[in-house]
MARMAR-184508 format. One record per residue (C-alpha): residue in three letters; x, y, z. Coordinates in steps of 0.25 Angstrom, whole numbers, padded with zeros to 4 digits, always signed. Layout:
REM MARMAR-184508
ALAXYZ ...
***
This chain:
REM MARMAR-184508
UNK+0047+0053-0082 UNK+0050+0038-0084 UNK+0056+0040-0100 UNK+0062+0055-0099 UNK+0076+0055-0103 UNK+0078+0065-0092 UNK+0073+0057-0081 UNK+0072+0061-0066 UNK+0071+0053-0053 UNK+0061+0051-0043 UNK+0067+0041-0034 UNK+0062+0035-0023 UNK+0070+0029-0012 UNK+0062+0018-0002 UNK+0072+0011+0002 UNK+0067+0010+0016 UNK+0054+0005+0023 UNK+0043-0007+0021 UNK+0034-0007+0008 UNK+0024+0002+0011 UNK+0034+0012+0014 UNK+0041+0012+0001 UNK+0030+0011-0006 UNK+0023+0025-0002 UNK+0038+0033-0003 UNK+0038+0027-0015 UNK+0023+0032-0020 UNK+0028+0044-0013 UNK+0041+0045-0022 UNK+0032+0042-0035 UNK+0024+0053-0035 UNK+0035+0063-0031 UNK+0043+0058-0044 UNK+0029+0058-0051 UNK+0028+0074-0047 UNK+0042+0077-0051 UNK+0040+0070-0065 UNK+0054+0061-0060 UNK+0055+0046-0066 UNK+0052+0038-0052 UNK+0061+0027-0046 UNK+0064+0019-0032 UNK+0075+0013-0025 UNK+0077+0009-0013 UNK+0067-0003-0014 UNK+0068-0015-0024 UNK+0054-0015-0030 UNK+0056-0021-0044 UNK+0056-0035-0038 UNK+0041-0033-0034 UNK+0035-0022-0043 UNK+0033-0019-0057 UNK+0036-0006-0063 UNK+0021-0004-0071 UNK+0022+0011-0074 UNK+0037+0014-0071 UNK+0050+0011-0070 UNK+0054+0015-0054 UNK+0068+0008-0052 UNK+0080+0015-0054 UNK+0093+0008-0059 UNK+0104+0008-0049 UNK+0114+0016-0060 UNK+0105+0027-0061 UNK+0104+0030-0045 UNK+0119+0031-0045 UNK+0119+0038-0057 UNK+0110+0049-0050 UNK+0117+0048-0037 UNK+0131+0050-0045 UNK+0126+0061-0053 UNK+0120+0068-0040 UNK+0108+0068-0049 UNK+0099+0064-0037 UNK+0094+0073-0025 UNK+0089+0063-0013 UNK+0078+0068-0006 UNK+0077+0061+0008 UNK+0062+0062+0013 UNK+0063+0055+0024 UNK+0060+0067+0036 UNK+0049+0070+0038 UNK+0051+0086+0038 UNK+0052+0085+0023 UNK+0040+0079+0019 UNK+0032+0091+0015 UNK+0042+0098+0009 UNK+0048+0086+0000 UNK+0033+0080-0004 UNK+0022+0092+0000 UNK+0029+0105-0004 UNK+0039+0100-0016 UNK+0036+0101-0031 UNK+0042+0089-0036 UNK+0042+0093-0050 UNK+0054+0104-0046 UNK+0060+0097-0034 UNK+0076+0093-0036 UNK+0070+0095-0052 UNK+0087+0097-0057 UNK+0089+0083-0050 UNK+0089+0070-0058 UNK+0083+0061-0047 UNK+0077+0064-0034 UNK+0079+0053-0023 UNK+0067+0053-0013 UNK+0068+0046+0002 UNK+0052+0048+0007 UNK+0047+0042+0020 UNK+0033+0038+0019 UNK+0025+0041+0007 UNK+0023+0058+0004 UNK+0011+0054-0008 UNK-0001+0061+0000 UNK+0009+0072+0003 UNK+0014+0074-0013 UNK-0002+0075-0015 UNK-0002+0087-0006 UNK+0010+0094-0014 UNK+0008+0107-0017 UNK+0015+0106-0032 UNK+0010+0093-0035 UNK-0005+0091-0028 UNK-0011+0095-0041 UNK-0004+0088-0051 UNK-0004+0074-0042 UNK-0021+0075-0043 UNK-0021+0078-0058 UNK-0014+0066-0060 UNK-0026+0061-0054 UNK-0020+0056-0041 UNK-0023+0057-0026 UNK-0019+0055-0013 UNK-0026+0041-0010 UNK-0023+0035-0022 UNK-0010+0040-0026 UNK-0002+0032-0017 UNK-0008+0022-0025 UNK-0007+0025-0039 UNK+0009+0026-0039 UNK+0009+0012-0031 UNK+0002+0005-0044 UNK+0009+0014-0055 UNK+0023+0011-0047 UNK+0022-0003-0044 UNK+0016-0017-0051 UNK+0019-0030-0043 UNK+0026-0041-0050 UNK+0021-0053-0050 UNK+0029-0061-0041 UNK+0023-0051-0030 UNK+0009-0050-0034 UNK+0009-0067-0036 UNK+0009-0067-0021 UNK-0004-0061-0022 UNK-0010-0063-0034 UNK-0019-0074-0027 UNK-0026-0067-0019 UNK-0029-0056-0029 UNK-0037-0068-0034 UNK-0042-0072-0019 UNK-0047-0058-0017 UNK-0054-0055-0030 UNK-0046-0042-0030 UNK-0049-0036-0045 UNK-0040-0022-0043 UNK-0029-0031-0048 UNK-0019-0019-0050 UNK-0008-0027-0058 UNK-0013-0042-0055 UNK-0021-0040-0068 UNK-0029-0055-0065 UNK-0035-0061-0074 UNK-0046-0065-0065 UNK-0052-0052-0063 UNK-0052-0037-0071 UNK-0038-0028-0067 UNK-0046-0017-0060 UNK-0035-0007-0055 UNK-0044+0004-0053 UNK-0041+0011-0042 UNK-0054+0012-0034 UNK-0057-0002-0037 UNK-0067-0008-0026 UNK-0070-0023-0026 UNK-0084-0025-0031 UNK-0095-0030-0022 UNK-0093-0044-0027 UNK-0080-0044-0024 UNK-0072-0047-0011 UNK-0068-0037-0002 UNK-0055-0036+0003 UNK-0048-0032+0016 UNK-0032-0031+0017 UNK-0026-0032+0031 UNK-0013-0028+0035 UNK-0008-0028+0048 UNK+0007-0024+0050 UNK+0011-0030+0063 UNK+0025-0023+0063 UNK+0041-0025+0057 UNK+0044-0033+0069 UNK+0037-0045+0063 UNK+0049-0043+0052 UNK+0058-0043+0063 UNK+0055-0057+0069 UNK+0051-0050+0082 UNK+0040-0049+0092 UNK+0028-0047+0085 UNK+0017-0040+0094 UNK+0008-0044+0083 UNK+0011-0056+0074 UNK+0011-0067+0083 UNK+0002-0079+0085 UNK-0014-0075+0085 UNK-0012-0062+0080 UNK-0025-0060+0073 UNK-0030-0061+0087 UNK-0022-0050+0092 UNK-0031-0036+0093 UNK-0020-0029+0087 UNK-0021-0039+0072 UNK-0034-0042+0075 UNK-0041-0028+0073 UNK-0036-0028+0057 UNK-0044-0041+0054 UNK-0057-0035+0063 UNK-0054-0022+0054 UNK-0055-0031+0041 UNK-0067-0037+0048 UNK-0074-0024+0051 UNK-0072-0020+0037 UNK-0077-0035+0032 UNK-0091-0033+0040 UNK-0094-0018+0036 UNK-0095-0022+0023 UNK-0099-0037+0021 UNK-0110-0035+0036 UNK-0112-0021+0038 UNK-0121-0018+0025 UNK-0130-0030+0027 UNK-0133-0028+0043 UNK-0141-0014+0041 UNK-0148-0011+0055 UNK-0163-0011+0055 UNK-0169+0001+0048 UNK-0156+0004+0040 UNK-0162+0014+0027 UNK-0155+0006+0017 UNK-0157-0009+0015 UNK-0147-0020+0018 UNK-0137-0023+0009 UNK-0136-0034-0002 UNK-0131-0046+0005 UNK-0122-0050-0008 UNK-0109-0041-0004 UNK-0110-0049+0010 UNK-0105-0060+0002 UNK-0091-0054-0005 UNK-0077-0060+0000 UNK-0069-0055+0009 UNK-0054-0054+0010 UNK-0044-0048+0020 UNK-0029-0048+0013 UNK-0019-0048+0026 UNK-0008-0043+0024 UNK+0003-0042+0038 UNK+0018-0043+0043 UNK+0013-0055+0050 UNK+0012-0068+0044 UNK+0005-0074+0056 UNK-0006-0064+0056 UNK-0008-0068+0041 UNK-0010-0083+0045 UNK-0019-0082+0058 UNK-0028-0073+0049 UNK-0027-0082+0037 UNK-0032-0095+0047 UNK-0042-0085+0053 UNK-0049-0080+0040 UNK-0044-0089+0030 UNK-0055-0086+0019 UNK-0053-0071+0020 UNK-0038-0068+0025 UNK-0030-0068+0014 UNK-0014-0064+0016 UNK-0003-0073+0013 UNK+0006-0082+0024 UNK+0015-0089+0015 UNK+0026-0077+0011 UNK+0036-0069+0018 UNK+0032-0058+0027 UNK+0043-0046+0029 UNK+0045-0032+0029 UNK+0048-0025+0014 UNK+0060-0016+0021 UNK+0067-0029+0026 UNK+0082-0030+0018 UNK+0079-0046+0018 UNK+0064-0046+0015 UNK+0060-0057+0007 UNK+0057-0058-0007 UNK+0044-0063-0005 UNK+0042-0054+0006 UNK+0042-0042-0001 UNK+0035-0048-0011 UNK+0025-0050-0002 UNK+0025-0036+0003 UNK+0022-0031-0012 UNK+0013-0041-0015 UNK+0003-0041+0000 UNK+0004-0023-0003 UNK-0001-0024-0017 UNK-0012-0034-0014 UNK-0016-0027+0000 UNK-0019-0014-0009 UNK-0029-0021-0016 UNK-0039-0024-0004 UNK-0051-0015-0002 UNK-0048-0013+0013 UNK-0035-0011+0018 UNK-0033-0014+0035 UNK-0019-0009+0038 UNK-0009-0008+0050 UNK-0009+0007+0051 UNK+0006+0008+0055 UNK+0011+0000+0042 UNK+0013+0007+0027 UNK+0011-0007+0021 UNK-0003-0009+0023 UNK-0006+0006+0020 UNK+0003+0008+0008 UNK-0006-0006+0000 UNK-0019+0000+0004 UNK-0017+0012-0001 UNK-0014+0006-0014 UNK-0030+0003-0016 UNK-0032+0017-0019 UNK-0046+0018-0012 UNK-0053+0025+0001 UNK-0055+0021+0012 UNK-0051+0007+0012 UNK-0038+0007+0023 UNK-0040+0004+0039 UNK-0028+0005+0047 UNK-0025-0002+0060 UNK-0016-0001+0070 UNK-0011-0014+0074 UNK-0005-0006+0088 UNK-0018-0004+0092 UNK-0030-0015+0091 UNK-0044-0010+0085 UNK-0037+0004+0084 UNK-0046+0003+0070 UNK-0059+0002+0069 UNK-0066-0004+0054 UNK-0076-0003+0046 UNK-0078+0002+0032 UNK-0078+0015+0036 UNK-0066+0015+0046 UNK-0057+0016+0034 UNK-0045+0026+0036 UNK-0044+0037+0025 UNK-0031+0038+0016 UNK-0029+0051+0024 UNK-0026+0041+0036 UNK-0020+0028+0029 UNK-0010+0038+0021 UNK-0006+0046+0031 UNK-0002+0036+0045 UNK+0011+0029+0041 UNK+0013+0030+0028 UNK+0011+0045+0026 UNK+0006+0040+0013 
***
């Protein structure tokens, strides 16, 4: 598709909407171009600034929009009502859809990637490509995007702190690159829990807070996702080695009792990243010394979208994901991780709403549906 002379368009437009956002119309959009066997590109979203292009080319020069546009080359497909969803993405065969025209410009709200698995053209040939559901959302986000190193330098670090080995592209010469996909750390190595609590745009906005403010991590509301991480912590470093009297199997070997621990914090609010810093300084580890601001923001920062790329990628590498259930950010980096049952959504509106443990995890049926319509 990339080097036919006769090259069709798949184009994406996300010009609206935080990260997250974007990023799943984006996946979305990507495997409607893959289905139709159209050469993929997006606009809307400068994204060459922090991403390398490591499979292919998804810009798409100014000259020759306005050539398609000119030419009345380009049929605009504006899936933004709701009313079309299933017929644009469940009940369309992309291969034949608009076929005469030379570029097809998408609009999507939310992501339509579980959906194009249902489709009833395309179902089969999407799982002999040797995809699924879970991991597909995935797949495309490693195969789209590399980050560049002025990005990944923010966080190179603590790639290195956190002993993380699944270095995807950070190819450390400390440890060996493994990008399997259903890589679990070792029981000599750390484990480690990413939390991220989205407290709400208004913290953008220089208003009241209801949730950043002083002594947050006290609050019911912000302190339920550190318990959450703590419950998680104690099922697997105390639970195994506290068997009950008359328990058939014998107690565990004390030795895992022994790995490190991390929770990665990830938030909107840069207060909540330095009480919890102070409060667990050997095991928090988030960063107080950059820009914080919203990726949809006209006069966002440099550094802070840079910031924004570089805390989504490394949160997609923890082994436990405890999110803000009404925020695409935090869901959209754990689902990255391409493995089961490892996300735990809470809702920062209702205190202890979640209860956690291993086994209080929520399906992908759960974290891919709510919000982000994944």
């Amino acid at each position: 598709m990339e080097t036919s002379k006769k090259k069709k368009y798949l184009i994406i437009d996300a010009s609206n909407c935080g990260w997250g956002d974007r990023l799943i119309q984006i996946v979305s959009g990507f495997y409607v171009a893959l289905l139709s066997k159209r050469s993929f590109k997006i606009i809307g979203v400068d994204l060459e600034k922090v991403f390398e292009k490591p499979n292919i080319d998804w810009t798409l020069d100014k000259k020759e929009l306005e050539r398609l546009q000119k030419s009345k080359s380009i049929k605009e497909l504006n899936y933004l009502d709701k009313k079309y969803y299933e017929e644009g993405f469940l009940y369309t065969n992309f291969t034949s859809n608009y076929e005469n025209y030379e570029a097809l410009k998408y609009r999507i709200q939310n992501g339509k990637i579980v959906t194009i698995f249902e489709n009833v053209f395309h179902k089969k040939q999407l799982y002999e490509m040797g995809l699924r559901p879970d991991i597909a959302y995935g797949c495309a986000y490693e195969y789209l995007f590399k980050p560049k190193p002025n990005v990944m330098n923010i966080v190179s670090e603590y790639y290195n702190d956190m002993e993380i080995k699944r270095d995807y592209y950070m190819s450390q010469k400390e440890y060996e690159s493994n990008s399997k996909i259903d890589y679990l750390p070792s029981n000599d190595e750390p484990i480690r829990i990413g939390i991220q609590i989205r407290t709400g745009d208004n913290v953008f906005n220089q208003d009241e807070s209801n949730y950043c403010k002083e002594d947050a991590i006290n609050m019911k509301n912000i302190k339920q996702y550190f318990d959450c991480a703590q419950s998680i912590e104690d099922d697997i470093f105390k639970t195994p080695y506290n068997k009950p009297e008359g328990s058939l199997s014998m107690q565990s070997d004390k030795k895992m009792e022994k790995r490190k621990i991390y929770w990665f914090l990830i938030t909107d609010c840069k207060l909540i990243r330095e009480q919890a810093k102070e409060k667990w300084p050997d095991k928090i580890i988030t960063i107080t010394d950059k820009n914080i601001d919203h990726f949809e923001k006209e006069k966002a920062s440099e550094e802070s979208i840079n910031l924004t790329i570089a805390e989504h990628w490394l949160f997609g590498e923890m082994d436990y994901h405890i999110v803000s259930r009404a925020s695409c950010y935090g869901r959209t980096a754990s689902l990255r991780r391409k493995i089961f049952h490892h996300i735990y959504e809470v809702e920062i509106t209702q205190p202890y709403y979640k209860k956690c443990g291993i086994r209080d995890f929520d399906t992908f049926e759960t974290s891919s549906k709510y919000w982000i319509e994944l």
